[in-house]
N, C-alpha and C positions, 0 to 999 in steps of 0.2 A: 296483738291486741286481743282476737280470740282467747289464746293459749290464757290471757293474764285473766281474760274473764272468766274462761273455767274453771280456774286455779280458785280465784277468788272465790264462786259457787262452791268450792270443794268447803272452802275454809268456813265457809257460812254453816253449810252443812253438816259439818265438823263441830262448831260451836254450839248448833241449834240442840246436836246429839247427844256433847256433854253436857247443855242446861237442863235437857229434860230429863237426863239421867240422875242431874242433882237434885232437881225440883221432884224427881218418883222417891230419891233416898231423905230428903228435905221432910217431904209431907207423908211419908211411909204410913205411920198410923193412920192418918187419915183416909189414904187409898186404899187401905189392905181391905177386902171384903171380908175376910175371916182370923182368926189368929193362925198364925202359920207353922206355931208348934203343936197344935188341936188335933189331937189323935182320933180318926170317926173309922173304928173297922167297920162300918157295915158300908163305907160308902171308898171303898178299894178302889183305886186303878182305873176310876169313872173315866170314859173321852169326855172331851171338852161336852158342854151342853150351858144352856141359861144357866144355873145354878153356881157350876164349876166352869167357869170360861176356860182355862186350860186344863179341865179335869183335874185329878187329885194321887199324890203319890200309894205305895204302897202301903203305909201305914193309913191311908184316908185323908192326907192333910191337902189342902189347897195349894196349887202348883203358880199358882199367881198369886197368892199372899206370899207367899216362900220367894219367889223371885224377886219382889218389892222389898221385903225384909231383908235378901240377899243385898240388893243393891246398896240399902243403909248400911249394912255389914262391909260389903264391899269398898266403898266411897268412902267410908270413914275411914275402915284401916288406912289404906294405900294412901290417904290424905295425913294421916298422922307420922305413918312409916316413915312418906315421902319431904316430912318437916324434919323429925326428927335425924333423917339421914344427912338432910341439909346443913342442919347447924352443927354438926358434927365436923361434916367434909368443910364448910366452909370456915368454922374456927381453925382447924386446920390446915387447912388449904393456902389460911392468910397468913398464922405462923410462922409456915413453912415458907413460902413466895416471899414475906415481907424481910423476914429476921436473916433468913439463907444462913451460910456457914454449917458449922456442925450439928446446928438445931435440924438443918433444914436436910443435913444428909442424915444422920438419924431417923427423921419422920421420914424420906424417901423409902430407905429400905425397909421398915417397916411395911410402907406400902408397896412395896414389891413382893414382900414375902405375900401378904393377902392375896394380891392380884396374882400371883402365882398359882394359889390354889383355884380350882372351875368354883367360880362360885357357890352355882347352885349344890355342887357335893357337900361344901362348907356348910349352906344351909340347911342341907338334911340331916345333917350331923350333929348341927345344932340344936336345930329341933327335936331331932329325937334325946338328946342329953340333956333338956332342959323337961320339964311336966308340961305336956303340952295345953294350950292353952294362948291369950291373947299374945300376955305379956312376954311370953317364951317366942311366940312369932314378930314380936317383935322386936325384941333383941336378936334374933336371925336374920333380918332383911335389913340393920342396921348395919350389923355385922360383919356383913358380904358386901355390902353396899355403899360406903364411905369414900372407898379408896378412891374410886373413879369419879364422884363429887370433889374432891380435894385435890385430885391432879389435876383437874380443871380450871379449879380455882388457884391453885398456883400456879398454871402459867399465865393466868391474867393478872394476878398480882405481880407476877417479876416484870412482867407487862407495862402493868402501870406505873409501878416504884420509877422504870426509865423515864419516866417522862418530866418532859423540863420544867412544869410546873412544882410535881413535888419534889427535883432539886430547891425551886427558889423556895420554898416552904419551909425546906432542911434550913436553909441558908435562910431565913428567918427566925428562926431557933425555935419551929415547930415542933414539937415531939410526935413522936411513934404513934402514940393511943390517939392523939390528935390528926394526923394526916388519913390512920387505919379509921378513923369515925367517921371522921369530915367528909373524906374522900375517896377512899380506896372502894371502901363498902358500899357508896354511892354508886362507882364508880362499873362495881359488879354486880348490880340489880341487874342488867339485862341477861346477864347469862347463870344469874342465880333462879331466876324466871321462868327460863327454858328448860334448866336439868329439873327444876323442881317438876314441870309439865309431862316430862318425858318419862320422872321417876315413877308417877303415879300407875301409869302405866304398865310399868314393869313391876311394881310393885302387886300390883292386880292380878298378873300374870304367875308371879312368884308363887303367891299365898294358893292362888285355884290350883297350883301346882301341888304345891305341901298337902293340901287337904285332899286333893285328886289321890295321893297315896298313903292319906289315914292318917298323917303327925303333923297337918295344922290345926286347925281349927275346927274343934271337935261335935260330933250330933248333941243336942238336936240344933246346933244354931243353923241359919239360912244363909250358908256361903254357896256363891256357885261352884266353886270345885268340888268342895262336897256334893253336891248335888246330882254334877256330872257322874263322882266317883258313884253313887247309890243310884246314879238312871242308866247306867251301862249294863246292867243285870238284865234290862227288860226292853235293849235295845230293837230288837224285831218285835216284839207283840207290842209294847210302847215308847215308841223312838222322841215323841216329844218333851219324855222325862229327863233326854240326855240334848236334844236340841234345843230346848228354850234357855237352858242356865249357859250353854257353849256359845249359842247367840251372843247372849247378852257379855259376856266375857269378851268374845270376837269385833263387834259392834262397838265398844265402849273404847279398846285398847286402840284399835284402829283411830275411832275420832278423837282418841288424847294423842297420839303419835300424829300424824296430820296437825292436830294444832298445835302441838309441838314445835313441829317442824317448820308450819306457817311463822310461830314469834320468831323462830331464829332468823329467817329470813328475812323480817322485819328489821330486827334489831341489827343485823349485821349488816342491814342496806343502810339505816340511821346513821349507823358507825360508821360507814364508808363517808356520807356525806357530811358530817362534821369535821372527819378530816381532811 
């Protein structure tokens, strides 16, 4: 009973971290105290003080408008990345689980060759071959990131096709696009839910990665990988230019993994109990 209530705390936790994190990317403009691409040389490398609550980076800008900025940068991507990877993997994923035969070994090794290569290699590769920028990252995290959405989802579709309802369905002279609308699809909200939870997170991770090595997401925007990347210079005389953006990176992926983690245990305890 303890152990459930910690657990529980954790998840609250968990959730209270990602709300506020949406609510600081949500209302950005309104909380920034300054613009965060505002270039002030006379006012360098300030420590925190009234003015600058977390002082101000090298070029003078506001290290708290930049971080809030980051967020909206942050939470947006990784929220768009982690849709569009979705309905990729899961067109797919149904395809492949529903249709089977040569379609479905086709699309397999397809997906074997990708997952074969380290993803993250693929992504840099990508990255760099495309003009860096939004649209180039994210055709990179789409890219690397499907296959394991769609094996997912095809083992819950071969999953569900068995089951003896959508025999008597077939045997009602249901069709395909009908049983895949009705049913299947319904059928995968919970675990279309959870990867979608978990991707964002990796997603997050991905991008402060690219940008942490110069071909994501390029200055002046307010990404925290960037950020990290440009406050490693001034790690000893200003270490908070490289801890606050790593915080908020660390802080964020943690309580989407955690709540991640909390749906699936939901959903799969549900599932147990229905059947």
């Amino acid at each position: 009973m303890g152990k459930m209530t910690e657990m529980n705390r954790l998840e609250r936790g968990a959730l209270a971290v990602c709300a506020a994190f949406i609510f600081v990317a949500a209302a950005a403009p309104l909380l920034m105290p300054y613009d965060p691409n505002f270039v002030d040389m006379g006012h360098v490398l300030e420590y925190p003080s009234a003015r600058y609550l977390l002082g101000t980076d090298p070029l003078g800008r506001d290290v708290l408008s930049r971080l809030i900025s980051g967020a909206r940068v942050s939470i947006g991507f990784a929220t768009a990345a982690a849709f569009c990877t979705m309905t990729v993997g899961l067109v797919v994923g149904t395809v492949s689980g529903y249709v089977g035969g040569r379609v479905d070994a086709l699309i397999q090794t397809v997906v074997n060759v990708f997952q074969g290569i380290p993803s993250f290699s693929l992504m840099i590769a990508l990255a760099g071959l495309l003009e860096p920028g939004v649209t180039s990252m994210l055709i990179a995290v789409v890219v690397t990131s499907w296959t394991g959405f769609s094996r997912v989802v095809r083992g819950e579709v071969i999953r569900i096709k068995g089951e003896p309802f959508v025999e008597g369905l077939r045997a009602l002279g249901a069709g395909a696009g009908f049983i895949v609308g009705r049913y299947v699809l319904r059928s995968l909200l919970p675990v279309v839910i959870v990867l979608f939870t978990i991707r964002i997170g990796m997603v997050i991770l991905s991008v402060s990665g690219l940008s942490y090595i110069g071909i994501g997401l390029q200055p002046p925007t307010s990404d925290w990988g960037l950020m990290v990347s440009e406050g490693q210079t001034y790690f000893r005389t200003y270490p908070l230019l490289l801890y606050a953006p790593g915080a908020c990176i660390f802080i964020l992926c943690v309580a989407v993994n955690i709540l991640g983690e909390s749906l699936q245990r939901r959903f799969a305890g549900r599932t147990r109990r229905e059947m």
